[in-house]
Each structure stands twice: as C-alpha cells, then as structure tokens.
N, C-alpha and C positions, 0 to 999 in steps of 0.2 A: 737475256741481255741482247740487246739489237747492236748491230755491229754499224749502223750509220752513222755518221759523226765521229768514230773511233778515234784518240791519238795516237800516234806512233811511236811504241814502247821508250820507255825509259830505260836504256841499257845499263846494265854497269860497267864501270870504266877501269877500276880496280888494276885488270889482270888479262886488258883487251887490248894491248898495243898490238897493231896487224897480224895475224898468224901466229901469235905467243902458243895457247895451248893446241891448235893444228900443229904446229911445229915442234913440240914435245913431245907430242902426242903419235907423233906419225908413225913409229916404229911399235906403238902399247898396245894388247890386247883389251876387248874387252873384260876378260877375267883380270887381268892385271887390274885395270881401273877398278873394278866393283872390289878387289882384292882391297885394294889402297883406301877406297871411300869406307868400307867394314873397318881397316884399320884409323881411322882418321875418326870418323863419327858415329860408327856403330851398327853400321845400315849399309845393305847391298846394293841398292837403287836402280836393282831389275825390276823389267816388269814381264814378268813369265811368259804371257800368251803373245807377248809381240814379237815377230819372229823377220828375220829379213827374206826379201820378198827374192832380188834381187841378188845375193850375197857379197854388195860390196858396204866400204866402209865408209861411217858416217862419222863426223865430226863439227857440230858447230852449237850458235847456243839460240834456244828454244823461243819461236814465236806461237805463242797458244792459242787453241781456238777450238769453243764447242759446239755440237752442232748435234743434228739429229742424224739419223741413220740414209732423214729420207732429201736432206738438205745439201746436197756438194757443191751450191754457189758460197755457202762460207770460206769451202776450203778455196775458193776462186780470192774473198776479199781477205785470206790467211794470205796469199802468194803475194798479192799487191801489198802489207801490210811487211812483211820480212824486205828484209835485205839482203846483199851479199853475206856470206858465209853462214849464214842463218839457218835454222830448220823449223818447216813449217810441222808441228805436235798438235795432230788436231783430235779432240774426246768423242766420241760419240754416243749414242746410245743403244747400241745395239752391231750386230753385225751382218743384219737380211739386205742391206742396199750398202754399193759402196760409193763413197765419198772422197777416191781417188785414181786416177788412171793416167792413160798416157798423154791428153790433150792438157793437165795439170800439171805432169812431170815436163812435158815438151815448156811448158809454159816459166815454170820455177827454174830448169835448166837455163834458158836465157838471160835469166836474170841474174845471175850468178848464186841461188841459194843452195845451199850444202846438201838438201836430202828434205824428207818427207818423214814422219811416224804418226800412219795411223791407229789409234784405240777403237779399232773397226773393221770395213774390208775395203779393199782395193778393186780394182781391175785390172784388166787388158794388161794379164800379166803375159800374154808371149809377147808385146811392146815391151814393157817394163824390163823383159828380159834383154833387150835388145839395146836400150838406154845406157848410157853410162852415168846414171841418176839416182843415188839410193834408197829406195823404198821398203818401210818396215811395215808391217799389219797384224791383226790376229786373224785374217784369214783374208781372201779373196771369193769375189763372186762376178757374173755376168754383167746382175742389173745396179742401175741408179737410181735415183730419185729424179727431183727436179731443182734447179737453180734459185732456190728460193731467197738464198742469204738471209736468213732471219736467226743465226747463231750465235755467238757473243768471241770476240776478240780480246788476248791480252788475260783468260781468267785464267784462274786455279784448276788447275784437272785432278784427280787420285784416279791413277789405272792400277789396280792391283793391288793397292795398298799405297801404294808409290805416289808423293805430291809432286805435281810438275807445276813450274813457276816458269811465265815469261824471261828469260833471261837464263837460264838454268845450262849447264853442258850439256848436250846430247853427245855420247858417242855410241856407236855400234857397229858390230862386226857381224862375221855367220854365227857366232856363238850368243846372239843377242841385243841387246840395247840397255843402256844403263845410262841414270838420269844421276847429276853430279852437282848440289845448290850451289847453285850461284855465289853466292860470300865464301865459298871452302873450295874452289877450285885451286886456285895455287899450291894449298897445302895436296890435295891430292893428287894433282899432278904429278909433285914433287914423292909420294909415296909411291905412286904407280912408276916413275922411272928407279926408285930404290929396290922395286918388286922386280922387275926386269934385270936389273943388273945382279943380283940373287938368283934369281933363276938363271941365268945365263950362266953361275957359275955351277949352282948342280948338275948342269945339262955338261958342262967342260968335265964333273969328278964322275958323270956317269959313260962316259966318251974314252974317260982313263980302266973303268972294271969295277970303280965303286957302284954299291948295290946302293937304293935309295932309301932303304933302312939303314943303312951305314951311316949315309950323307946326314941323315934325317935326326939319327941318334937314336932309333928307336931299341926297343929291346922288345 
C-alpha cells in the first residue's frame, strides 16, 4: 500500500477526553495492564520479542505503519501522519536494517508524540539512550536503508500473534509493551487500577509477616 495520498486516521473518541487513560494509567504496570486485558478478554496482548530500547515508559494510542526492513522514509511519513500523545507502531519485515534512530526520535520528540514501537531494529541507541523518548524493538543494529517511503500507513500489523490496529493503546514499560483494542480500553483500565489496588494490598499483609501462600490461600 503506498502511503501517498494517506488520510489522517479516524480516532476514536469513546474514552479519549485529554490524558484520560495516561492519567490512570500513570501509576500501572505493564503486567498490571496485560493482567487486566487476560482478565477482560482473554488475551495478554504482548508481544514477546519487543523489548524497551530505552527503559522508559510508554503510553499513548497506536498510529500504524508498514514497511520494509530496507525502507525508514515510511517511518519519516508515520511521524508527520501521528499526533500529539500518539505512538508511531511501525511492522517490518525483517530485522538486518533499522528503520528507527535518533534523527526520527529527535523529530517525533518535537512534536509532542508519546514514543516509538518498532517490529524491527532500531539505531543509534547510545543517542536513544540519552533522549527522553521511548523507544521499543526486537533488536537494534548499525545500518539503514534508504528513504524510500513506499510502505503503507493506517494498516493492520500481527507481531507475534498480536493484531495491532490504528487507534489501539500502546503501553509499556522495562517489562515490555502490551497492545490493548481500541473499543475495550475503559473496561481495562478499569481492571488494571482493581489489579493495582490488590496488589497493594498483599504487598501491606506481606510487610505485616504474612507469607504469600497464606495471602494467596494456597495449601
């Protein structure tokens, strides 16, 4: 799919008033979320091999975009194509060239977008180190390709199993990234703060000398 001509996704509105799930979000883990979405709809919505480059945390929802391995002008028309709090989730195919580094994070930083998850490799990670930008990959390498833009904007990705849709929550932490659909955020939000406030309390009965088979009930 050629990315010329693209529209600029169709959000949903649902559950997007300013900072709604960054803001409930802000104190939850990863495991928390993927905890709540398993209990919600059945599905953990990792995706294994993508690992934080950076280990800070991400939170915003998904502008998609796929591309080749040897293509990193798409992720150039993913940056212009996102908005504020947004994250650019781009697929690739393969992981021998990367198709993200620091002149695209320096570039997405500006703009106000949330973070970066490539299905791919990255770069110039002692930059990336050094950003306060959060970048996720299955791996990093030296080279790139060339600016071709010939990738498609807006599609369907499956990394891992995992389907990612324009529009979708991304959040992640050092423990990962977890993909959260789009129509079932509320409810999982709302699961991931009841996981939290649960755990906070076995963390208070193991702080008193209870053991966690106690807490737990096990036998």
């Amino acid at each position: 799919m050629a990315i010329k001509g693209i529209k600029p996704i169709e959000r949903l509105r649902s559950f997007r008033s300013p900072g709604d799930p960054l803001r409930l979000l802000s104190d939850i883990s990863a495991p928390q979320v993927s905890d709540a979405l398993k209990a919600v709809a059945g599905i953990n919505g990792v995706i294994p091999s993508i690992k934080p480059v950076n280990n800070l945390r991400l939170c915003g929802w998904a502008v998609t975009a796929s591309t080749s391995s040897g293509d990193w002008g798409t992720s150039v028309m993913a940056i212009d194509a996102a908005g504020k709090g947004d994250v650019v989730f781009i697929g690739t195919d393969g992981d021998d060239m990367a198709v993200w580094g620091e002149l695209t994070s320096k570039t997405a930083m500006a703009k106000g977008i949330a973070g970066a998850v490539v299905y791919g490799s990255c770069r110039d990670r002692d930059a990336l180190l050094e950003l306060d930008f959060p970048v996720f990959s299955r791996d990093y390498v030296p080279c790139a390709g060339e600016p071709l833009a010939e990738g498609g904007l807006n599609v369907t990705l499956e990394c891992d199993g995992v389907r990612v849709e324009s529009g979708d929550l991304i959040f992640g932490d050092e423990s990962g990234v977890v993909v959260v659909p789009a129509e079932i955020v509320p409810e999982v939000v709302r699961a991931a703060m009841e996981i939290r406030k649960k755990e906070s309390s076995i963390k208070e009965k193991l702080a008193e000398g209870f053991t966690l088979s106690e807490i737990l009930g096990l036998k």
